[in-house]
Backbone as numpy.savetxt, mean C-alpha at the origin, in Angstrom:
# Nx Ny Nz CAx CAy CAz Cx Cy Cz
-1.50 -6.65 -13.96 -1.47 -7.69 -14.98 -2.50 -7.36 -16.07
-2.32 -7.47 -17.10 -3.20 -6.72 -18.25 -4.66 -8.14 -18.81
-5.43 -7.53 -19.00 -6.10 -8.80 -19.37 -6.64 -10.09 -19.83
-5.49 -9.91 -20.88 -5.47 -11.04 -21.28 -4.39 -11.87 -20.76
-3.59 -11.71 -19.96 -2.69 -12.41 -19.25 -3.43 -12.96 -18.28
-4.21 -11.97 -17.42 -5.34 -12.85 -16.36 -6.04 -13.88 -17.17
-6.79 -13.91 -18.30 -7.74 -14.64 -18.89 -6.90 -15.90 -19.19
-5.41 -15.67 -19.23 -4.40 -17.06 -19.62 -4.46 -18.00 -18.16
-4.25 -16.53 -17.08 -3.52 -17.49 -15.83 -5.19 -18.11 -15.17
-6.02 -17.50 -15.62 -7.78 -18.28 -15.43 -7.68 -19.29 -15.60
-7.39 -19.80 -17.28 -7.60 -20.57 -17.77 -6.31 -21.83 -17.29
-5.62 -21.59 -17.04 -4.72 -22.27 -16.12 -5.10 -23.31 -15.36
-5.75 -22.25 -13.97 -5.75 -22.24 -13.13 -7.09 -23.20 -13.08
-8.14 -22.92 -13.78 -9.59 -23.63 -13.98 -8.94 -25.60 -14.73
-8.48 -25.28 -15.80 -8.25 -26.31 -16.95 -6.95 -26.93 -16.25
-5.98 -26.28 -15.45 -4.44 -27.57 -14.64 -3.65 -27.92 -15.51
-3.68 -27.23 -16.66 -2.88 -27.75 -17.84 -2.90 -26.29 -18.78
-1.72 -26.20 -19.31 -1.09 -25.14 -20.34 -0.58 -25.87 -21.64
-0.31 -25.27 -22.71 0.12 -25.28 -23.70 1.83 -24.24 -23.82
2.99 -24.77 -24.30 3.81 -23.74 -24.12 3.62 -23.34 -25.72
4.45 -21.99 -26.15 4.37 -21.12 -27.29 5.02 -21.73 -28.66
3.95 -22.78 -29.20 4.24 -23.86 -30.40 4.36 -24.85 -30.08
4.00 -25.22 -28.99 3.60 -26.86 -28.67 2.47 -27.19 -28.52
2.21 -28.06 -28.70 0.93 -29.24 -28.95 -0.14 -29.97 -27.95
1.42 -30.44 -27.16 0.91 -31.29 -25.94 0.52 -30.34 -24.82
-0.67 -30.73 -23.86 -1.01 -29.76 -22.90 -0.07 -30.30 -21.64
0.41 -29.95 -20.85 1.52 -30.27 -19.48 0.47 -29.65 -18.64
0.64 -30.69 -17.83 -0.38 -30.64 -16.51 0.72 -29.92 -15.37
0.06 -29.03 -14.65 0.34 -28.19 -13.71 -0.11 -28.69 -12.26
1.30 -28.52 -11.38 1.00 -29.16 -10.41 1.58 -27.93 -9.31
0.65 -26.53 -9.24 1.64 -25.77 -8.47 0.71 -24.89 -7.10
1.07 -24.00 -6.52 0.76 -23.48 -5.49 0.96 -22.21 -5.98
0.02 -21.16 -5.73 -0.02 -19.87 -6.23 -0.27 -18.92 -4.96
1.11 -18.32 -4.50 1.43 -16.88 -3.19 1.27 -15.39 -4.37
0.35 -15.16 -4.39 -0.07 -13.53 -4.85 0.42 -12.37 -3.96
0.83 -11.33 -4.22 1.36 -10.05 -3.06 0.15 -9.10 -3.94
-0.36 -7.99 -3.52 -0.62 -6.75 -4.64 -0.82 -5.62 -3.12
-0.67 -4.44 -3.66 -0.92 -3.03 -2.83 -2.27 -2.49 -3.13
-2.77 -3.06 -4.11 -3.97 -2.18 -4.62 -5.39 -3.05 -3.53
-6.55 -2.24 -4.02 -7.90 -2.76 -3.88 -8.39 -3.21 -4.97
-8.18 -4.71 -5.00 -8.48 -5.65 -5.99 -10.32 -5.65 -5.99
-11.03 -5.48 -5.00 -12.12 -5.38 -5.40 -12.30 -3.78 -5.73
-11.84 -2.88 -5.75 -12.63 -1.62 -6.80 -11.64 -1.91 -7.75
-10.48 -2.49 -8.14 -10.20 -2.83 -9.69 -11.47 -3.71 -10.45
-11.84 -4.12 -9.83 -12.56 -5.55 -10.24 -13.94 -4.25 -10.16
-14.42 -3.01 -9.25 -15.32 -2.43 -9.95 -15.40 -1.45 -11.44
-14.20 -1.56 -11.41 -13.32 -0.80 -12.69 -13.03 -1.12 -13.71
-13.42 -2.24 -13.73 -13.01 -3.66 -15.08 -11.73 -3.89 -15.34
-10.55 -3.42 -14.24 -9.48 -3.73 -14.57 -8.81 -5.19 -13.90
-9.79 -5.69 -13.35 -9.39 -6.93 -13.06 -10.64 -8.04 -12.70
-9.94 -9.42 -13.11 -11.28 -10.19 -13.22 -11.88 -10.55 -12.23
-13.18 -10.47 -11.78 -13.67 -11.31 -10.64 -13.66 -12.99 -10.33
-14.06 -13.61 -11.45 -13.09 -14.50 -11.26 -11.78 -15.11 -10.88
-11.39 -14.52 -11.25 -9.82 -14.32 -11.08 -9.37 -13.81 -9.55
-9.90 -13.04 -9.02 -9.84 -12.80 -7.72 -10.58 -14.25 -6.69
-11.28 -14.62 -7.35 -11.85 -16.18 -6.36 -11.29 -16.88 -6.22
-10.65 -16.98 -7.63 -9.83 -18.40 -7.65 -8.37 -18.23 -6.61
-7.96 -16.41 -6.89 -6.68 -16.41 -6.01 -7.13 -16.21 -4.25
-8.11 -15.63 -4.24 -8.47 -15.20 -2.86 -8.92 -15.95 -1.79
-8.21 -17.68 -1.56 -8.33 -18.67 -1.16 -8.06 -18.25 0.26
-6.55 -17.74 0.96 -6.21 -17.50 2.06 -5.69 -16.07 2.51
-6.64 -15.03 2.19 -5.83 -14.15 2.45 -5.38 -13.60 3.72
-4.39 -12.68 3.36 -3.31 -12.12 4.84 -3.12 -10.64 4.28
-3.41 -10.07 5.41 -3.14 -8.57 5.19 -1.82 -8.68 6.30
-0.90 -7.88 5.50 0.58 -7.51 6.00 0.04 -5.59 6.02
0.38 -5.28 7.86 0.06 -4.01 8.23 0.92 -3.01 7.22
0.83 -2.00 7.20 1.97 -1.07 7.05 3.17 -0.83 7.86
4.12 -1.01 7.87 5.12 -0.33 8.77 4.83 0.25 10.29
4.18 1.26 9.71 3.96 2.61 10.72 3.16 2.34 11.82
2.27 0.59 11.52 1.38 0.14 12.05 1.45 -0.77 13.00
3.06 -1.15 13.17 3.82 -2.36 13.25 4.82 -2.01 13.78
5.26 -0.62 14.77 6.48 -0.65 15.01 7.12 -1.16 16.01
6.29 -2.23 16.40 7.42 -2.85 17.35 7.72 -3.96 16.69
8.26 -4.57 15.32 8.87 -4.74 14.12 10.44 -4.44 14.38
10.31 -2.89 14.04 11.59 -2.25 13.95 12.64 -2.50 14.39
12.68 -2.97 15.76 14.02 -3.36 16.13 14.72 -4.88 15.63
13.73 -5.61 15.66 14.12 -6.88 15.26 14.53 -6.97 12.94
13.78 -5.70 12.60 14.07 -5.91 11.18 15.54 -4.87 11.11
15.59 -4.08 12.00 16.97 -3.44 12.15 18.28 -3.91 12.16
17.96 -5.05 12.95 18.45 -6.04 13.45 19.32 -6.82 12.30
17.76 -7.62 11.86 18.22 -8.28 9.94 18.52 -7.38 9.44
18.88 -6.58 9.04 19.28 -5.58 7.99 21.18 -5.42 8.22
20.98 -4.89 9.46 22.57 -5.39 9.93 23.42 -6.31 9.88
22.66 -7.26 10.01 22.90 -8.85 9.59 24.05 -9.02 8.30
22.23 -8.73 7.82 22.94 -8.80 6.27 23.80 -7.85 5.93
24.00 -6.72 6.16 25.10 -5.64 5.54 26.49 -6.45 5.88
26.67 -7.08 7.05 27.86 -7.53 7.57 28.00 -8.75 6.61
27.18 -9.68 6.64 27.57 -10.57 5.76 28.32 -10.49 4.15
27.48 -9.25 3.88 27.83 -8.65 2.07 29.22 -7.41 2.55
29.87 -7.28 3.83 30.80 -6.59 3.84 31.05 -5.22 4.51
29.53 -5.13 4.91 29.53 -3.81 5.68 30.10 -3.72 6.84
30.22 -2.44 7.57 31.03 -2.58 9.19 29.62 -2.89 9.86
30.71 -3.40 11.05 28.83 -3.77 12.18 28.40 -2.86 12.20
27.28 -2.63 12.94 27.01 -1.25 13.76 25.96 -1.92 14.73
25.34 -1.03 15.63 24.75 -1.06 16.96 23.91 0.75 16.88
22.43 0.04 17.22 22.05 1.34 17.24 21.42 1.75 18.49
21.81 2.60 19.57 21.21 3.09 21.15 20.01 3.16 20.57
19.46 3.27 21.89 17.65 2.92 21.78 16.96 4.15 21.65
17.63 5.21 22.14 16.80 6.79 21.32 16.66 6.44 19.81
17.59 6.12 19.04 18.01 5.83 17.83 16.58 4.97 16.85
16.45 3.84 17.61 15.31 2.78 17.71 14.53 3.67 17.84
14.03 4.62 18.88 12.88 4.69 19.44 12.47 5.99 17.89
13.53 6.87 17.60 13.07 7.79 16.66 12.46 6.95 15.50
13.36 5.72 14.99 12.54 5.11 13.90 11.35 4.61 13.91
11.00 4.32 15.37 9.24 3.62 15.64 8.44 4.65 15.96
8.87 6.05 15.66 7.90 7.08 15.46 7.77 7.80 14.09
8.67 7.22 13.35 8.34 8.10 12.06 7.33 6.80 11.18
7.12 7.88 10.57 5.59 7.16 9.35 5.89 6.08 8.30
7.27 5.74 7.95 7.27 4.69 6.89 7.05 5.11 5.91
6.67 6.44 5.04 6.29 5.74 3.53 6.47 4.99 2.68
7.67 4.53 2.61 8.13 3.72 1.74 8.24 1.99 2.22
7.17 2.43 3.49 7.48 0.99 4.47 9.37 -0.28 4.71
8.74 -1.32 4.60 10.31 -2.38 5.11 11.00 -1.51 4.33
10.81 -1.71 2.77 12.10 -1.15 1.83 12.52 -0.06 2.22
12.15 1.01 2.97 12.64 2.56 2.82 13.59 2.11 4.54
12.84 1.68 5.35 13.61 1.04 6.48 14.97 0.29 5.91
14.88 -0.96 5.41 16.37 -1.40 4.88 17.43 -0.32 4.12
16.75 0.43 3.03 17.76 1.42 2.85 18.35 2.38 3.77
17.60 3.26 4.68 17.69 3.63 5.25 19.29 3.03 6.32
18.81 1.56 6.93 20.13 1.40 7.54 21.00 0.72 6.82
21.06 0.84 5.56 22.66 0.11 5.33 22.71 1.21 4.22
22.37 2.25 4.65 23.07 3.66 4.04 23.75 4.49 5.43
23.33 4.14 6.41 24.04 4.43 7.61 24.79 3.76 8.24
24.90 2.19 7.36 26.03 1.41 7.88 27.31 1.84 6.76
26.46 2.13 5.72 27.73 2.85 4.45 28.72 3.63 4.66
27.73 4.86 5.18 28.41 6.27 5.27 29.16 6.68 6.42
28.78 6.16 7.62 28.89 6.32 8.90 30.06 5.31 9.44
31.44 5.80 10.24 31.94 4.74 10.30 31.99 4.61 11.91
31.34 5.52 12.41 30.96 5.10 14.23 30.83 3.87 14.46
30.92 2.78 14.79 30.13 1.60 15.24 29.00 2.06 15.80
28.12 2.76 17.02 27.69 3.44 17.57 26.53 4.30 16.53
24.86 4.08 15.95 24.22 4.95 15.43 23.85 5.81 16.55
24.11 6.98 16.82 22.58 7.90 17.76 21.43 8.39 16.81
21.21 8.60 18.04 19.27 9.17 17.61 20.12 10.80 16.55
20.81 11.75 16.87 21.36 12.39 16.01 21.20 12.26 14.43
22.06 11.32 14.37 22.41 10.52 13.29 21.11 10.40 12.17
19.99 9.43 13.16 19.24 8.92 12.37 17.91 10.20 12.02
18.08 11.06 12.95 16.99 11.81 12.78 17.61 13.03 11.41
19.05 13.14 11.48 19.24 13.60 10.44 19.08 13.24 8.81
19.43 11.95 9.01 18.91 11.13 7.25 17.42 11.10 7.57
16.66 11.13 8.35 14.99 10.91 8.34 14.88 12.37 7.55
15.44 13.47 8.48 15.17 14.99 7.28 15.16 14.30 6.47
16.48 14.25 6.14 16.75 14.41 4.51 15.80 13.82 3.78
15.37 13.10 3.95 14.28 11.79 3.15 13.31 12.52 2.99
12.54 13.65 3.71 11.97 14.27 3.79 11.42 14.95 2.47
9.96 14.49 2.16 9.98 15.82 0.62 9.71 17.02 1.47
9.74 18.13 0.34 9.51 19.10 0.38 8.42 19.56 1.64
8.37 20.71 2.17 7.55 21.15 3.46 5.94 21.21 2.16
5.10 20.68 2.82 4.42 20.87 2.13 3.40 21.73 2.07
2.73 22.27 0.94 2.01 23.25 0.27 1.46 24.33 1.56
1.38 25.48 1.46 0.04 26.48 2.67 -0.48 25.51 2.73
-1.46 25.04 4.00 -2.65 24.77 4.11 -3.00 23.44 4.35
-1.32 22.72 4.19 -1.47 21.48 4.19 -1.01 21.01 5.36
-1.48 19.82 6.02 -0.59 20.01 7.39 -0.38 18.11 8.15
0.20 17.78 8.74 0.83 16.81 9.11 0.05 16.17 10.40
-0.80 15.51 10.10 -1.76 15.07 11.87 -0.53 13.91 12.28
-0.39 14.05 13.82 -0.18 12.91 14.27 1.47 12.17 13.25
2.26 12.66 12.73 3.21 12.44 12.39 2.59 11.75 11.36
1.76 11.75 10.89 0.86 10.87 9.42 1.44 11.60 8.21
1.59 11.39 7.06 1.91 12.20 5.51 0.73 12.68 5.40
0.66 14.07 4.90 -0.63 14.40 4.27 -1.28 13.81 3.08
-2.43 14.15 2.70 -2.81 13.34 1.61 -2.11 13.40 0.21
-2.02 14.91 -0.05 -1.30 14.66 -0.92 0.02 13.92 -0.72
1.17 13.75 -0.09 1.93 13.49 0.22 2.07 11.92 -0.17
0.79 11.47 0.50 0.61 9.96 0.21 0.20 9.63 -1.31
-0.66 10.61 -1.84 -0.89 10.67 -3.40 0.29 10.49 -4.21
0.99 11.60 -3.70 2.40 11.13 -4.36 2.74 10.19 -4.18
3.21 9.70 -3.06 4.39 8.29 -3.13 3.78 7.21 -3.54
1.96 7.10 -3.40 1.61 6.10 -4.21 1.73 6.28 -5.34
1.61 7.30 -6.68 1.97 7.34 -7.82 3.35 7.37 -8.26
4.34 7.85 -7.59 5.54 7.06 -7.69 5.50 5.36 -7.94
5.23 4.65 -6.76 5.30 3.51 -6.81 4.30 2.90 -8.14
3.27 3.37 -8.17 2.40 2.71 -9.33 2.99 3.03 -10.58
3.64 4.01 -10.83 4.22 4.14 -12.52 5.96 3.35 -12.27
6.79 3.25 -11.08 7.33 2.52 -10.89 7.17 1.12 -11.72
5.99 0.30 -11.05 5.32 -0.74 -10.81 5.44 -1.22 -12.65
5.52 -0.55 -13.33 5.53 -0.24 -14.89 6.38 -0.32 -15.47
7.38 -0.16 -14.53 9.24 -0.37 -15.01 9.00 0.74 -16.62
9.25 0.43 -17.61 9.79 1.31 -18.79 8.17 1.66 -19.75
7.34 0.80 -19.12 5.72 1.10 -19.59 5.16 1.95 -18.67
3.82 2.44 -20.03 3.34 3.44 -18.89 1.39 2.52 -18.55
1.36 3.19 -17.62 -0.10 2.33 -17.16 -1.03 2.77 -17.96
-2.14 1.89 -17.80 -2.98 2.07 -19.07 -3.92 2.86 -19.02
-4.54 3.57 -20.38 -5.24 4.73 -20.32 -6.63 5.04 -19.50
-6.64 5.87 -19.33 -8.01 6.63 -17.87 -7.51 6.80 -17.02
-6.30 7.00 -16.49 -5.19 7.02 -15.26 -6.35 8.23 -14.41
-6.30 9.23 -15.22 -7.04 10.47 -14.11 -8.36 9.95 -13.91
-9.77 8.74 -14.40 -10.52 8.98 -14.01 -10.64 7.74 -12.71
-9.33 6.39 -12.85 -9.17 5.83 -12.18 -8.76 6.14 -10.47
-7.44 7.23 -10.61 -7.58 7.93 -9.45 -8.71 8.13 -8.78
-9.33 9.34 -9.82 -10.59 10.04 -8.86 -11.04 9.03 -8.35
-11.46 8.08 -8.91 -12.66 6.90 -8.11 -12.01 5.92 -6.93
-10.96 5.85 -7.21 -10.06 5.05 -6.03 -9.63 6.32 -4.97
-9.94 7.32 -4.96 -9.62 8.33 -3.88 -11.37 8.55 -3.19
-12.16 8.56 -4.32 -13.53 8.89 -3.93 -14.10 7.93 -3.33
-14.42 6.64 -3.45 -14.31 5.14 -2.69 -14.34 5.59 -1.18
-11.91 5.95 -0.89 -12.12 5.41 0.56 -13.01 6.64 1.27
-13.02 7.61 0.56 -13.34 9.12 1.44 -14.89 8.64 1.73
-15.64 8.30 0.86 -16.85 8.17 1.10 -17.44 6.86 2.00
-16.44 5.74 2.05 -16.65 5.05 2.82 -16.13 5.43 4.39
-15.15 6.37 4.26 -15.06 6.85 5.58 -15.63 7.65 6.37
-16.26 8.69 5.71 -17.52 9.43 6.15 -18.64 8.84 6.56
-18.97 7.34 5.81 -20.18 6.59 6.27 -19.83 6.12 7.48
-18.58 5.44 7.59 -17.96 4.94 8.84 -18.52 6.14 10.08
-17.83 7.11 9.74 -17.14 7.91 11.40 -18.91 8.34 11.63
-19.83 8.51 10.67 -21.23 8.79 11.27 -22.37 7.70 10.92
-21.68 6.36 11.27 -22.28 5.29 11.47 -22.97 4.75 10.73
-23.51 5.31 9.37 -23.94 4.48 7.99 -25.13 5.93 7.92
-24.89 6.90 8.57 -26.00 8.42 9.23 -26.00 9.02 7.19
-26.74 8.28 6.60 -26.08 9.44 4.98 -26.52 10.52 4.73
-27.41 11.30 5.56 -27.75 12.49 5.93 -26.27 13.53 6.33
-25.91 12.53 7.60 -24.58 13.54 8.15 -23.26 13.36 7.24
-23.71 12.35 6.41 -22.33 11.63 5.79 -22.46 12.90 4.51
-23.47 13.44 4.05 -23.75 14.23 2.97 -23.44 15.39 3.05
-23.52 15.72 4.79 -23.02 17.13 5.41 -21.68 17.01 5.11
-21.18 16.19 6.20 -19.51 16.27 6.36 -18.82 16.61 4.96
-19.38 15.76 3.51 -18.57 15.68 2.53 -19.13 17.24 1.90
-20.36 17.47 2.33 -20.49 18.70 1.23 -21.03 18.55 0.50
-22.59 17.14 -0.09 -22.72 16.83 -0.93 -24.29 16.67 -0.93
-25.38 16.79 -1.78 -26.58 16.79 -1.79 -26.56 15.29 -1.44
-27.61 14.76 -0.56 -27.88 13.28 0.22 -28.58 12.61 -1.22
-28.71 12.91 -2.26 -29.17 12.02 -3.27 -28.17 11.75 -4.28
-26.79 12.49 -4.00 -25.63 13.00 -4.73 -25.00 11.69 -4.19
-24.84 11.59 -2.95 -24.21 10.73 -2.46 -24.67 9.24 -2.71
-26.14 9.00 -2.19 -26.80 8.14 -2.60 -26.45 7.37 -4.15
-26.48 7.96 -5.31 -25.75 7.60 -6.09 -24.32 7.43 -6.42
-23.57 7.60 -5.66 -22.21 7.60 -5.58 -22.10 6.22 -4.91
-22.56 6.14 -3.85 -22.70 4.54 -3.11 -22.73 3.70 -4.21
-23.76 3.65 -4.74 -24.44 2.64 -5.49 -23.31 2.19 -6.44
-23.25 3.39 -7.60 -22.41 3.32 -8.11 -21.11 2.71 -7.67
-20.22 3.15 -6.60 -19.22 2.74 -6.27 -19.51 1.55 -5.61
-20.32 0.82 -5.48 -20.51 0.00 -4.90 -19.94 -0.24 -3.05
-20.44 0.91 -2.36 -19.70 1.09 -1.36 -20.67 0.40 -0.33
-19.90 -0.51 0.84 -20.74 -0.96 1.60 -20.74 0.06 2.75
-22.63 0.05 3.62 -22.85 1.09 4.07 -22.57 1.00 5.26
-22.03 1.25 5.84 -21.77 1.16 7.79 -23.02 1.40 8.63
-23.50 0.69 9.32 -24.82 0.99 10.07 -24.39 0.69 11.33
-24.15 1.13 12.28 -24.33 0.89 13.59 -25.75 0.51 14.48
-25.36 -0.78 15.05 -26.48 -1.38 15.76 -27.31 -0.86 17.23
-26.46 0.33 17.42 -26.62 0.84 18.60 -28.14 1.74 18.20
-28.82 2.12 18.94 -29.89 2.97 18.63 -29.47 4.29 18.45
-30.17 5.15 17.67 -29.72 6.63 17.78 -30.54 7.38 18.61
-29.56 8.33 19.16 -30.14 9.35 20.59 -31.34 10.34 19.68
């Protein structure tokens, strides 16, 4: 949402009353506000791309919805709805054996629910088996498949590599833009929203240690030290004593 649109829906939201575009009278607002976003609204908000205010006023009840990949015992029951609905809008039934199931609650999601719903009512499309097998589905999972990726790059644990994930999040974010393009500093916004989680994860896995956290990344311990600050990263300390 660009800024001065936040500074409208502020003022909204503070004042309970709007003005529409050449009217006079203010109309009092009587509504309930459900927000969705993918991003990290607090390093936008260290970025100046979004208001802190504005995050208080919305950040009344929040709910984190897992990822997919995080959630797969989901799958059968959203498989389920998806079928549903294809039949209702005209599709043939289908029924999918539980190898079938079980291959989809091992693959990674990138594209999370949405790439799942396409996924089966492109196999309720094409396919006129009643009957999906694991066959079947592991063959459209290839296909979906980008490219093998780069030397050097490699796949932990059925996870996307980073780049991998770089991509499909910048897909979705210039998506997110429909026929606009996002607004200018795109490359220095990345870096800092990639540099963030890495450095908060290094503090993590060696316990708030910024000595070892300076090793792991490769980085002079006063290098880092300012990078914290700057990024405003909170420090992980473990309460346990060190050996």
């Amino acid at each position: 949402m660009p800024m001065d649109a936040q500074t409208r829906l502020l003022r909204v939201l503070q004042q309970g009353e709007y003005t529409t575009v050449g009217g006079r009278t203010p109309i009092r607002t009587d509504v309930r506000i459900v927000a969705a976003t993918n991003k990290d609204l607090k390093q936008s908000i260290h970025q100046g791309l979004f208001r802190e205010d504005l995050y208080y006023r919305l950040n009344v009840v929040p709910l984190r919805l897992p990822p997919l990949r995080e959630r797969s015992e989901d799958i059968g029951d959203l498989v389920r709805h998806f079928v549903n609905e294809g039949e209702v809008e005209g599709l043939g039934g289908k029924r999918f054996e539980q190898a079938a199931l079980d291959a989809m609650k091992a693959f990674p999601w990138p594209g999370n629910v949405r790439e799942l719903e396409n996924l089966v009512r492109r196999l309720m499309a094409l396919y006129p088996q009643e009957m999906i097998t694991r066959e079947i589905v592991d063959q459209e999972l290839q296909a979906d498949q980008p490219d093998a990726p780069a030397e050097g790059a490699q796949v932990r644990g059925g996870m996307p590599t980073i780049a991998q994930a770089v991509e499909e999040n910048m897909r979705s974010y210039f998506a997110s833009f429909g026929e606009s393009l996002p607004p200018p500093g795109l490359y220095e916004r990345v870096l800092n929203e990639v540099e963030y989680p890495l450095i908060l994860a290094a503090l993590t896995a060696t316990r708030g240690n910024q000595i070892r956290a300076a090793d792991l990344l490769g980085l002079n311990r006063n290098t880092l030290r300012k990078k914290i600050r700057e990024l405003g990263v909170s420090v992980y300390r473990s309460s346990r004593s060190s050996s």
